[in-house]
FIROBA-679605 format. One record per atom (N, C-alpha, C, O): residue in three letters; x, y, z. Coordinates in steps of 0.2 Angstrom, whole numbers, padded with zeros to 4 digits, always signed. Each point is the difference from the previous one (the first is absolute). Layout:
<vofis>
ALAXYZ ...
</vofis>
This chain:
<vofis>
UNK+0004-0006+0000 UNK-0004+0006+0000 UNK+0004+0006+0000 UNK+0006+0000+0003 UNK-0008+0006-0007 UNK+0003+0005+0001 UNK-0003+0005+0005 UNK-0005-0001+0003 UNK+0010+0008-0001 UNK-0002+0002+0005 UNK-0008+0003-0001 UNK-0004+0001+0005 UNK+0003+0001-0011 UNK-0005+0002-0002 UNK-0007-0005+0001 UNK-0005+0003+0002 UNK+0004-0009-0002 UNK-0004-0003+0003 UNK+0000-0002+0006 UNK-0005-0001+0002 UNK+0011+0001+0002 UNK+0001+0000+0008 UNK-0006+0006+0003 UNK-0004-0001+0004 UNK+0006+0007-0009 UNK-0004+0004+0005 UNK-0008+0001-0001 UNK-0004+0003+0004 UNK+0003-0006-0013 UNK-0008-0002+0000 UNK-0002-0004+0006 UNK-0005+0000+0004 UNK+0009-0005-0004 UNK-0002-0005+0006 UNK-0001+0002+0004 UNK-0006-0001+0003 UNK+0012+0004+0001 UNK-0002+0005+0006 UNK-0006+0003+0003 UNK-0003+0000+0005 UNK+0003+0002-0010 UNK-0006+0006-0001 UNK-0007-0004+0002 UNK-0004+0001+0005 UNK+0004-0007-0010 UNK-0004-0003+0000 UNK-0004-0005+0006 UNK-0006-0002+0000 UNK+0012+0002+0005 UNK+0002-0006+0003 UNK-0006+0005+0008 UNK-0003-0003+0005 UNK+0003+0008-0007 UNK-0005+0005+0005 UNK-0007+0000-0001 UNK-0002+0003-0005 UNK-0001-0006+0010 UNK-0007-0002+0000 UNK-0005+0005-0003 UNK-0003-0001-0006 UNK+0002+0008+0010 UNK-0002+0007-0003 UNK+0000+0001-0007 UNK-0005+0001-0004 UNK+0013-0001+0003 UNK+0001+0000-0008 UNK-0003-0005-0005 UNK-0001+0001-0006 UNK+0000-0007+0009 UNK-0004-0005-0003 UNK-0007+0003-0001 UNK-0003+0000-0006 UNK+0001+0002+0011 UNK-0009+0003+0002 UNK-0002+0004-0005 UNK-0005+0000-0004 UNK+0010+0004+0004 UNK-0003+0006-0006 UNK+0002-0001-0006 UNK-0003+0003-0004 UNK+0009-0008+0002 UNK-0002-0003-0008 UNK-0005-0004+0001 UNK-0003-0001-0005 UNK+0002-0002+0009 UNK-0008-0004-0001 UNK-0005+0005-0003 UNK-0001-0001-0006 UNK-0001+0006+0010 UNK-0004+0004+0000 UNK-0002+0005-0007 UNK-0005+0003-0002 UNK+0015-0002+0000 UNK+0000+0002-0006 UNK+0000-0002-0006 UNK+0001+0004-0005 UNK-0004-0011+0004 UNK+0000-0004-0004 UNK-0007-0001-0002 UNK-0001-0002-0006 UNK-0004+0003+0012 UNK-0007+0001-0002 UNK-0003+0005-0005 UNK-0004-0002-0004 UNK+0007+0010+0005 UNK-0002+0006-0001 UNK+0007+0005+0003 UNK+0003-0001+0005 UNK-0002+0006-0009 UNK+0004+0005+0000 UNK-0004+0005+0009 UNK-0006+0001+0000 UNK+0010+0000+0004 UNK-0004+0005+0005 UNK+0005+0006+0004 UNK+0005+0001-0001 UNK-0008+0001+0004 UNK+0002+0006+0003 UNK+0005-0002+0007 UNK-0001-0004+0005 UNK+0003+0007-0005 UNK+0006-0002+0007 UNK-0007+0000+0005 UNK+0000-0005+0004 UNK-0005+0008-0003 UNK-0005+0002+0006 UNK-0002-0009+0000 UNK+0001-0005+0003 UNK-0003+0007-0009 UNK-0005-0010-0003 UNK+0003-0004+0003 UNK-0003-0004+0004 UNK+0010+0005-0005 UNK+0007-0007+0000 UNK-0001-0001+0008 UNK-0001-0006+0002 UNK+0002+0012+0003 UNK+0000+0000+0006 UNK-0005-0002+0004 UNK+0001-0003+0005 UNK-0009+0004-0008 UNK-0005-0004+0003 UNK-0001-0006-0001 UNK-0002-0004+0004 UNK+0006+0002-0011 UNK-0002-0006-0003 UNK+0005-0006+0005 UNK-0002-0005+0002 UNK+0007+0008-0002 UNK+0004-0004+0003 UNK+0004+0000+0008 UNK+0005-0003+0002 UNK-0010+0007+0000 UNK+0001+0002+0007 UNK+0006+0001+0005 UNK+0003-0003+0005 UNK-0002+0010-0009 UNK+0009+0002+0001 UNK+0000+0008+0002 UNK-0004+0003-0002 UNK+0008-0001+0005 UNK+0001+0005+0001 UNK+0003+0005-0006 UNK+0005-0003-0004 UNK-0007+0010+0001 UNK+0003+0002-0006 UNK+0009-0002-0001 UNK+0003-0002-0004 UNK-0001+0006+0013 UNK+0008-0003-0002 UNK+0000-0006-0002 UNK+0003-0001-0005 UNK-0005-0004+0008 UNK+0002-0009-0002 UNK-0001+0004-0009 UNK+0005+0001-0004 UNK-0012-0002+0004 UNK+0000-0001-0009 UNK+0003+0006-0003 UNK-0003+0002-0005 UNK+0007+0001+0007 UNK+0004+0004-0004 UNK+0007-0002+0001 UNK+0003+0004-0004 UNK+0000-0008+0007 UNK+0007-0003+0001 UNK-0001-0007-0004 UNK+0005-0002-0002 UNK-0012-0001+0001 UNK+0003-0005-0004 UNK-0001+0001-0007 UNK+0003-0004-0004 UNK-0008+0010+0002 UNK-0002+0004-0007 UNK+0007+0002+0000 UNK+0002-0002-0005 UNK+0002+0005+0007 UNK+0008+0001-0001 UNK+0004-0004-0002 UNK+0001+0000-0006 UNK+0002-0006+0010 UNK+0000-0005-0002 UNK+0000-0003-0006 UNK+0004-0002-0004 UNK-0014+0001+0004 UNK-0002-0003-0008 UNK+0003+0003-0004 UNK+0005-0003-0002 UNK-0005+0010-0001 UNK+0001+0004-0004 UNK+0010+0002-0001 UNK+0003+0004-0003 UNK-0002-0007+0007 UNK+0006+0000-0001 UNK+0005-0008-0002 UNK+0006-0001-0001 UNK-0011-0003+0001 UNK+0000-0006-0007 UNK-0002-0001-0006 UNK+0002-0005-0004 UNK-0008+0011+0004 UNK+0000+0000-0006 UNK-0008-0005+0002 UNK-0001-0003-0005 UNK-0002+0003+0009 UNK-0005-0005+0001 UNK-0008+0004+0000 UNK-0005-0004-0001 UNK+0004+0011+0002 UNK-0005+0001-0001 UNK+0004+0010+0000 UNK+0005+0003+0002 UNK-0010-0002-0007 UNK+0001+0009-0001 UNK-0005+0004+0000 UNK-0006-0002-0002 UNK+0007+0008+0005 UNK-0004+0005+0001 UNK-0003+0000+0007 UNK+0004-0002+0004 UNK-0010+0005-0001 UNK+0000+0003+0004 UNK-0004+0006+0002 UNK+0002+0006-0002 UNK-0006-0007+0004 UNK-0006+0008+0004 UNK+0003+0001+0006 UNK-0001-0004+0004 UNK+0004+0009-0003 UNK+0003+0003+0007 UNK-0004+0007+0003 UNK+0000+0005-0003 UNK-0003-0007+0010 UNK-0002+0007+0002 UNK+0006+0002+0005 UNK+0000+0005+0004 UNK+0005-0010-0004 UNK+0005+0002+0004 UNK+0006+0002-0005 UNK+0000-0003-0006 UNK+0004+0007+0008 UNK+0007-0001-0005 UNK+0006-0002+0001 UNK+0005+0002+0003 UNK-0006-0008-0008 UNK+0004-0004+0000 UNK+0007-0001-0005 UNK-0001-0005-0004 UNK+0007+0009+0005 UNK+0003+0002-0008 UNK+0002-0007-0004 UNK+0002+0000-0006 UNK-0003-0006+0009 UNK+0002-0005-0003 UNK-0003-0002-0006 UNK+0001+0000-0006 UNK-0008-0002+0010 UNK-0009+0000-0004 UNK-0001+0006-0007 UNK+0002+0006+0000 UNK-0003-0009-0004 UNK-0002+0005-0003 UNK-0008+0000-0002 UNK-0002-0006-0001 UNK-0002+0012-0001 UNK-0006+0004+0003 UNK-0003-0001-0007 UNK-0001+0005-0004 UNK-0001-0013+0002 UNK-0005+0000-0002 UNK-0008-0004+0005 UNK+0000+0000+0007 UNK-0006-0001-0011 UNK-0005+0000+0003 UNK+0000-0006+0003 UNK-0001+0000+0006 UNK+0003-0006-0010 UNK-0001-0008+0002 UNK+0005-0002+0002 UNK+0005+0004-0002 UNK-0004-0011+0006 UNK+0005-0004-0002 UNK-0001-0005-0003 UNK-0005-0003+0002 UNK+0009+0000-0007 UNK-0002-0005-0001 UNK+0005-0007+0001 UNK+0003+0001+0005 UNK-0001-0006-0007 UNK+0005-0005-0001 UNK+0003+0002-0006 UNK-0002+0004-0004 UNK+0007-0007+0003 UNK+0006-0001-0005 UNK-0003-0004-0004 UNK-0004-0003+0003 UNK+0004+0001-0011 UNK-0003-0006-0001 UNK+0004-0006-0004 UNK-0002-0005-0003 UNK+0009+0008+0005 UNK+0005-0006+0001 UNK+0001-0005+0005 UNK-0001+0001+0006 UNK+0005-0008-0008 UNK-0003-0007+0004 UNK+0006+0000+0002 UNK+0004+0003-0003 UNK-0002-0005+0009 UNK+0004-0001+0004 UNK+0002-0009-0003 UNK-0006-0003+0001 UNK+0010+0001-0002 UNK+0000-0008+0000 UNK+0007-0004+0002 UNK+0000-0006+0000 
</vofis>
């Protein structure tokens, strides 16, 4: 393995971040959505929404907080590349 899937794994290997590509897999949603949906506080899902998007696993982002990483579109969605 390269280090570049060590750290998808990583990523992946985190329950949360499991949660909300669940979630993002159904329907593109709003960070508020993500947080009721999956029952987390905005920090949790914005440390693993950081994460994702810094693998490349999901882009974009509704932010009523500012967050310089995120960037300030409406939804979030998943990536629609397969890990394998």
């Amino acid at each position: 393995m390269d280090e570049d899937e060590d750290t998808v794994l990583a990523v992946l290997d985190d329950e949360y971040a499991r949660t909300i590509l669940a979630h993002l897999t159904l329907e593109p949603m709003s960070v508020d959505e993500l947080c009721t949906a999956c029952g987390m506080s905005d920090a949790t899902a914005y440390r693993r929404l950081n994460r994702l998007q810094e693998v490349d696993l999901v882009e974009g982002c509704h932010t009523t907080v500012p967050i310089p990483v995120l960037c300030s579109l409406e939804l979030l969605s998943i990536d629609e590349r397969c890990i394998t």
